[in-house]
C-alpha positions as a printed Julia matrix, in Angstrom:
406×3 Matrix{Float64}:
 -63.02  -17.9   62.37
 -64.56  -16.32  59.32
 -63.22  -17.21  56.08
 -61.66  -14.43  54.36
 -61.21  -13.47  50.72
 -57.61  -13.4   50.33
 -56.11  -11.03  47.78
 -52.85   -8.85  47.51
 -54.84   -6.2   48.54
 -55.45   -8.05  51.7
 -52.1    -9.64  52.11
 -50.56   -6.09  52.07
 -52.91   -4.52  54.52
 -53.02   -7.47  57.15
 -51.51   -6.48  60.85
 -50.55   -9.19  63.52
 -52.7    -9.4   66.92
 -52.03  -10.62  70.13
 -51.18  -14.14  68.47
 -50.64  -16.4   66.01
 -53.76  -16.78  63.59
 -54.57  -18.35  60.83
 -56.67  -17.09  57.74
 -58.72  -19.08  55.72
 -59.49  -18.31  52.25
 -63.17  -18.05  51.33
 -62.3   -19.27  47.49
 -59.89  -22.04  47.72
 -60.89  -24.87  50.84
 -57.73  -25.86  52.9
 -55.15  -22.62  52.28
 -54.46  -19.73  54.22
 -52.42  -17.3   55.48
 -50.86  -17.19  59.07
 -49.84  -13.97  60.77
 -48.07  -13.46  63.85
 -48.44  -10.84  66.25
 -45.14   -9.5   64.61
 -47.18   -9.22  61.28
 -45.5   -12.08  59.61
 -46.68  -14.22  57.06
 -46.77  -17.56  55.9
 -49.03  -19.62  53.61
 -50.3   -23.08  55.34
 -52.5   -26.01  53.73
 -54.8   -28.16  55.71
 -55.5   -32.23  54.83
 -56.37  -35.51  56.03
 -53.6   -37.77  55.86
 -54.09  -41.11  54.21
 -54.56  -42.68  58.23
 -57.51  -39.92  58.6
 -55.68  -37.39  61.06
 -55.64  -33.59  60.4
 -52.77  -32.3   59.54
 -51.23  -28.71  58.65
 -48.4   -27.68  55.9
 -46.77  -24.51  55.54
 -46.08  -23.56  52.46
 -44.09  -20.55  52.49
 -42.92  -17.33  53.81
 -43.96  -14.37  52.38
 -43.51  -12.39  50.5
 -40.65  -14.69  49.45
 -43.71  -16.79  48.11
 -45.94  -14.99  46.36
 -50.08  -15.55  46.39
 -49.9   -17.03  43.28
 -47.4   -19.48  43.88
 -49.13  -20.6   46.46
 -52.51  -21.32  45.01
 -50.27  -23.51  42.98
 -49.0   -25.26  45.46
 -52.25  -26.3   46.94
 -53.53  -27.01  43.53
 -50.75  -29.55  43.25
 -51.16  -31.1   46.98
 -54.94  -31.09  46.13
 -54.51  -33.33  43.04
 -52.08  -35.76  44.93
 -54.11  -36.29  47.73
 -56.56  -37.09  44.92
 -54.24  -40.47  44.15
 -54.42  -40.84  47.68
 -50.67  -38.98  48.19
 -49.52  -37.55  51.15
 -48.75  -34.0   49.95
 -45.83  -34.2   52.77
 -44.42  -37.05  50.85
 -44.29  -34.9   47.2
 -41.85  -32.62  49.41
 -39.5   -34.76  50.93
 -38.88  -36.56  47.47
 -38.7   -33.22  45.76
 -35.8   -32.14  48.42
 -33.83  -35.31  48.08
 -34.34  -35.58  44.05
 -34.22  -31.85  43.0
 -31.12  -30.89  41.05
 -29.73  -26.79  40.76
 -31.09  -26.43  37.56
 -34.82  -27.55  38.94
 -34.2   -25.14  41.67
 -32.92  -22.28  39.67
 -36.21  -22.72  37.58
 -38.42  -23.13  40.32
 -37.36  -19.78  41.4
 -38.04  -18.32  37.73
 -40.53  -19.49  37.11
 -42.98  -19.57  40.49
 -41.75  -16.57  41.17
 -39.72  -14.66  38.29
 -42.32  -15.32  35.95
 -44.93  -13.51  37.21
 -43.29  -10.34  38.33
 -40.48   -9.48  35.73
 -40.8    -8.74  32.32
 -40.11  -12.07  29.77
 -37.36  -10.67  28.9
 -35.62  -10.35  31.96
 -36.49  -13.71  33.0
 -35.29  -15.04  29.54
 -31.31  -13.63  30.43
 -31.9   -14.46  33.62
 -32.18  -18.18  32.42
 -29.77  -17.71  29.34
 -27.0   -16.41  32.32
 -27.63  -20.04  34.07
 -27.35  -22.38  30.89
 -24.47  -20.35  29.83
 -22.16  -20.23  33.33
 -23.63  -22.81  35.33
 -23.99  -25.54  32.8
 -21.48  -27.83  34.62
 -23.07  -27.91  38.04
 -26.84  -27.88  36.72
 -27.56  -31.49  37.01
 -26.15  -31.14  40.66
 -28.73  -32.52  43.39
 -29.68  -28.58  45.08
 -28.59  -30.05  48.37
 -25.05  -31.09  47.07
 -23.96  -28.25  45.44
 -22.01  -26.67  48.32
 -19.44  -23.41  49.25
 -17.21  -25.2   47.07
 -18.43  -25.34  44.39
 -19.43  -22.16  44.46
 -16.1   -20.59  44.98
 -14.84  -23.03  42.21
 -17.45  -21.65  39.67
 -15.69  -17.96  41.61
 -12.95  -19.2   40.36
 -14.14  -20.55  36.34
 -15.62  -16.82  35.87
 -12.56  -14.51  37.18
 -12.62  -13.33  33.55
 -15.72  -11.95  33.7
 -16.39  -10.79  37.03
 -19.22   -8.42  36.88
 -21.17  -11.69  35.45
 -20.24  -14.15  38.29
 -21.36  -11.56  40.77
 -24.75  -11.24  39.23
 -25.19  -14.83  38.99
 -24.17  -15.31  42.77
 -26.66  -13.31  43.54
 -29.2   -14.9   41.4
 -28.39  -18.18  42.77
 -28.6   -16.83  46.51
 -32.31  -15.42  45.46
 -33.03  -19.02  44.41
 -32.11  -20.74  47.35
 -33.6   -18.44  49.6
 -36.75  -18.98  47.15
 -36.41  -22.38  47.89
 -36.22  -22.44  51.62
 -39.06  -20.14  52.09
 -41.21  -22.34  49.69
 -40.22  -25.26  51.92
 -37.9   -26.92  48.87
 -35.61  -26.86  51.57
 -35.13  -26.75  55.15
 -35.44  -23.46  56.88
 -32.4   -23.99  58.37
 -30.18  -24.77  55.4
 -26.55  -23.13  54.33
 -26.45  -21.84  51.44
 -23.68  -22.35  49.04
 -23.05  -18.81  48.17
 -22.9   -18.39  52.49
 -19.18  -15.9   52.53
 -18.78  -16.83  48.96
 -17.09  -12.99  48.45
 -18.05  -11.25  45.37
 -15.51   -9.36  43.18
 -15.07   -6.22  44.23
 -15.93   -3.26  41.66
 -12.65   -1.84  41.87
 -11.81    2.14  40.71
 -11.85    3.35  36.91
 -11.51    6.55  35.03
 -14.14    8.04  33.71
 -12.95   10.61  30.85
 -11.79    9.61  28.22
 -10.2    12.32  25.61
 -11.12   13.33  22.31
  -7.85   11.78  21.27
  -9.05    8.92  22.81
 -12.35    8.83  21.57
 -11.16    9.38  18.24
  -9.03    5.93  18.63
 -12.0     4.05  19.68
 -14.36    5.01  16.84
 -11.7     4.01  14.31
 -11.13    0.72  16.02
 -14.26   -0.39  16.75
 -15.75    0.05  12.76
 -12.58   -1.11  11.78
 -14.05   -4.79  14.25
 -17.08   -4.53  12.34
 -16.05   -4.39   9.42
 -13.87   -6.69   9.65
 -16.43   -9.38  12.9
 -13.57   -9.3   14.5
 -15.94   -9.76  17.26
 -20.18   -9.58  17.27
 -20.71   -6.42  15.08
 -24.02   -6.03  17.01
 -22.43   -5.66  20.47
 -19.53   -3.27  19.04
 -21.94   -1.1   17.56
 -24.31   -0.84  20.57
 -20.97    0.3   22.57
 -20.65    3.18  20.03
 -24.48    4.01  20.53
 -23.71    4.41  24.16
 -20.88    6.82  23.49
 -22.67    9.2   21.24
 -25.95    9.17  23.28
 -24.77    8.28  26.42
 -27.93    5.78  27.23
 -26.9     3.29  30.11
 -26.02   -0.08  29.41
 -29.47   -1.81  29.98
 -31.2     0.78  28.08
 -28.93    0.06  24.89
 -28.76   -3.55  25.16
 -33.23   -3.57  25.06
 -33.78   -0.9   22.81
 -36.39   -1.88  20.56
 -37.11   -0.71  16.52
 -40.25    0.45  17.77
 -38.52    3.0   20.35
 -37.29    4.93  17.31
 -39.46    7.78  15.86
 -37.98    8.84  12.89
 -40.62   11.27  11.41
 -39.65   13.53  15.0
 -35.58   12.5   14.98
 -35.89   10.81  18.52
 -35.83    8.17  20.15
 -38.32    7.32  23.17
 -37.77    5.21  26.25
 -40.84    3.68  27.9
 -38.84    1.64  30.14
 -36.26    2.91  31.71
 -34.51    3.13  35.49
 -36.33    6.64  36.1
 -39.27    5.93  34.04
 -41.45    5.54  37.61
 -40.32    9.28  38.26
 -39.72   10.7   34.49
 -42.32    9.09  32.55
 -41.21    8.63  28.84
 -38.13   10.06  27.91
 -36.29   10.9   24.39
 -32.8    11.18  23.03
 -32.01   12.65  19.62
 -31.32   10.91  16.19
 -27.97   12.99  15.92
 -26.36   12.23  12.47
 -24.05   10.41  14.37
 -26.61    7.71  15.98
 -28.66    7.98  12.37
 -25.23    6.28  11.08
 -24.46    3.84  14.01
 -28.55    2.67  13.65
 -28.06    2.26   9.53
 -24.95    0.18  10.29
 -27.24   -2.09  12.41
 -29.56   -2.41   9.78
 -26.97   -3.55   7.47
 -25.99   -6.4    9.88
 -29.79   -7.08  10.38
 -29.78   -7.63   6.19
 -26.75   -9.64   6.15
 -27.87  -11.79   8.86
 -31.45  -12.15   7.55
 -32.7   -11.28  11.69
 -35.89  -10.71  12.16
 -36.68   -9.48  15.51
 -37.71   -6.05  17.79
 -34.13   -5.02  18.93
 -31.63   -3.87  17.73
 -28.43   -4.98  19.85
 -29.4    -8.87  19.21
 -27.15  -11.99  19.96
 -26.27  -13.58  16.67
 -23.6   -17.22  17.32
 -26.74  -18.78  19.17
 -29.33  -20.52  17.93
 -32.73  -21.62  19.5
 -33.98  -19.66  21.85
 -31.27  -17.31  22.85
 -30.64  -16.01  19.17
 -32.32  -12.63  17.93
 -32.29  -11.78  21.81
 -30.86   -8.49  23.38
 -27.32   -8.72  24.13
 -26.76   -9.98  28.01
 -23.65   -7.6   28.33
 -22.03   -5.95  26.01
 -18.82   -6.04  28.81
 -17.28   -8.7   27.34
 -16.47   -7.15  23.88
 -15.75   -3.68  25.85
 -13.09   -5.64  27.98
 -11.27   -6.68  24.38
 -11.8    -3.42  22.75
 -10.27   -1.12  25.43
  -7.08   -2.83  25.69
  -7.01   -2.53  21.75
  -7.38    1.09  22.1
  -5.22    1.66  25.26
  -8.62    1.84  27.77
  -7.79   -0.6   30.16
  -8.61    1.52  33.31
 -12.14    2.62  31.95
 -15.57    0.71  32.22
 -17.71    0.52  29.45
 -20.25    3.3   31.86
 -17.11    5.45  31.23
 -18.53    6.05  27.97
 -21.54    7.62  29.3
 -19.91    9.94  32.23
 -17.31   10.9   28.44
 -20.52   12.05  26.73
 -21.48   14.04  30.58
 -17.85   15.56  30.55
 -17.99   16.81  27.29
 -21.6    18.08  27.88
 -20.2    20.06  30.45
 -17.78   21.85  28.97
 -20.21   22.88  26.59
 -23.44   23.87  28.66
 -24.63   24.48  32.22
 -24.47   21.6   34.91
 -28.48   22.08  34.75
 -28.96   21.85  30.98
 -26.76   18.66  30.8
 -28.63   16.53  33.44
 -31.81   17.48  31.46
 -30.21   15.9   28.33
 -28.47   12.59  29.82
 -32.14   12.14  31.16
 -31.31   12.66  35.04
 -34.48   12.43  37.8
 -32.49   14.99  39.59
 -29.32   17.64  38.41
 -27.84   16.23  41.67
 -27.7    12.92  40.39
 -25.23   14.17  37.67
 -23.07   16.56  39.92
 -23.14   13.7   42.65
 -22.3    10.63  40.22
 -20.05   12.08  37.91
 -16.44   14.01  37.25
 -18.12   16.97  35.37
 -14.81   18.81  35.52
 -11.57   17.37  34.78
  -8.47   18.02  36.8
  -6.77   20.28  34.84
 -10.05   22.23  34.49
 -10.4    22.2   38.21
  -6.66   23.46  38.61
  -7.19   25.75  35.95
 -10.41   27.57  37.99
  -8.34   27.0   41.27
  -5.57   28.99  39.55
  -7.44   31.95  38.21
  -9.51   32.64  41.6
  -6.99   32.23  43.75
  -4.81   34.59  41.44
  -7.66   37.38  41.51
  -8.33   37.26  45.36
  -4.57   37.17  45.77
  -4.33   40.42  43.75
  -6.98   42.19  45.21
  -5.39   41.64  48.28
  -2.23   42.84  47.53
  -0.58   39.15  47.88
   2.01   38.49  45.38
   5.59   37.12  45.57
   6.57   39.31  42.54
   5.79   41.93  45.11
């Protein structure tokens, strides 16, 4: 067969036929790309072995393997053979030798790396060295269910977290197998490993309420009764109502001070809503000048604002990895317990609403879609609902003469 020039642009457009076949690429000797009549796809190299006879290695499915990681690959088999190393023997002693942490960063960085932005792959790695420390140096094919429901177990405290980083750990291992690390028919440890489950939570909080928590939380910072930066981001996301992630990455040069906004470029909507802004109230003008104090005191110099500050190395001056943790001690200071920190933002929809048309607020929490905010969110609270119920249902009762005064 023809060699082929093999691109994303082909990968993506490439339909199975009758059989299996196998595409060689025009650029690199010895890799292509097999598809099967189901439209399939794997990445295969072709060598001598060091007795002379052809033989064929797959590489990996995809798209769990990207292009680029396999180019690597074949780079690297290329050079052993080189030595006069059969490429089949790099992978066996890479399966019996490689250890979780090796796998984890495999995954990152073959695949992470060239997909997410750096600073998404830099938590993702920070979530590893911070709750999977113990286990790292764990050969990849020893590490089994239980240890996996033992680290469950180490992270009950902070379950949003260990759910996240089963699910990064899954995504490696399944990385893994399809890059031929492993098996293809290997268990993986988080196999019915359960997840915590998200449980219910209120989401408005009174003015009473909110009243408690501002006084509270600058009464922590002034005091670091915990990370000054993390308790300060939570009031940003009260008075603006931004989402978690978007707080947690906002960067000095999002803030446009000459127009009194703020602009997100990168945002969950931002493939559907472009750019979008949020005022510099006098409320988030005095929450930002508070950070920039801290940023002073601490002599930080880095683009965002929310920013770690007990590490050192390469995890300090980064954006805060959750600011749940702090949120968890805060609301039980304040009498909270049943509300998640995203309570904060459905508060500042609430209020909105009681204020201004459904419409108008979905416009200003930066919704795709007004459903999205009628859908997601309590925009009337009970005793506003009974209070409506009460009123019609009084009027139509009237009208029609229904009454038991009557």
């Amino acid at each position: 067969m023809a060699k082929t020039k093999i691109n994303k642009k082909w990968l993506a457009s490439v339909q199975g036929e009758s059989k299996d076949v196998i595409y060689w690429d025009a650029d690199l000797p010895a890799f292509g790309v097999k598809v099967t009549p189901k439209g399939n796809k794997s990445f295969v190299y072709a060598y001598r072995g060091t007795n002379g006879q052809s033989k064929r290695m797959k590489l990996g499915d995809h798209p769990g393997m990207d292009l680029e990681a396999a180019r690597t690959k074949v780079y690297e088999f290329k050079s052993a053979r080189v030595e006069g190393i059969d490429p089949a023997a790099v992978r066996n002693q890479r399966k019996d030798s490689m250890t979780l942490r090796e796998l984890y960063m495999a995954w990152v960085t073959e695949k992470l790396e060239g997909q997410s932005k750096p600073l998404i792959v830099k938590q993702i790695t920070y979530q590893f060295d911070h709750y999977v420390s113990d286990y790292a140096e764990y050969k990849a094919v020893d590490f089994k269910r239980s240890d996996m429901l033992q680290l469950r177990r180490d992270m009950a405290d902070t379950p949003g977290a260990f759910n996240a980083m089963k699910g990064y750990i899954a995504t490696a291992y399944n990385y893994a197998i399809d890059s031929g690390y492993l098996p293809e028919d290997y268990v993986k440890p988080t196999r019915r490993v359960k997840e915590y489950p998200a449980g219910s939570h209120k989401r408005d909080i009174t003015p009473e309420q909110l009243r408690t928590l501002g006084e509270v939380t600058l009464d922590w910072v002034q005091r670091r009764q915990e990370n000054p930066m993390f308790l300060l981001g939570i009031l940003f996301i009260a008075v603006t109502g931004a989402r978690h992630g978007e707080a947690r990455t906002l960067r000095w040069d999002q803030i446009d001070e000459e127009a009194g906004l703020i602009r997100w470029t990168d945002h969950k909507t931002a493939k559907k809503t472009g750019t979008k802004t949020t005022a510099l109230t006098d409320p988030v003008r005095f929450i930002i000048q508070q950070v920039r104090n801290v940023h002073q005191q601490e002599n930080l110099d880095t683009d965002y604002l929310f920013v770690q500050l007990k590490y050192t190395g390469m995890y300090r001056d980064v954006p805060a990895a959750t600011f749940s943790n702090v949120w968890k001690k805060l609301r039980v200071a304040v009498g909270l317990e049943d509300y998640k920190l995203h309570s904060l933002r459905s508060t500042w929809i609430n209020v909105g609403s009681e204020l201004l048309d459904l419409d108008t607020v979905s416009k200003a929490i930066n919704h795709a879609k007004t459903e999205t905010t009628r859908k997601h969110y309590q925009v009337f609270r009970d005793e506003r609902r009974t209070d409506a119920q009460t009123k019609i249902g009084n009027r139509v009762g009237q009208a029609m003469g229904l009454s038991l005064a009557g």
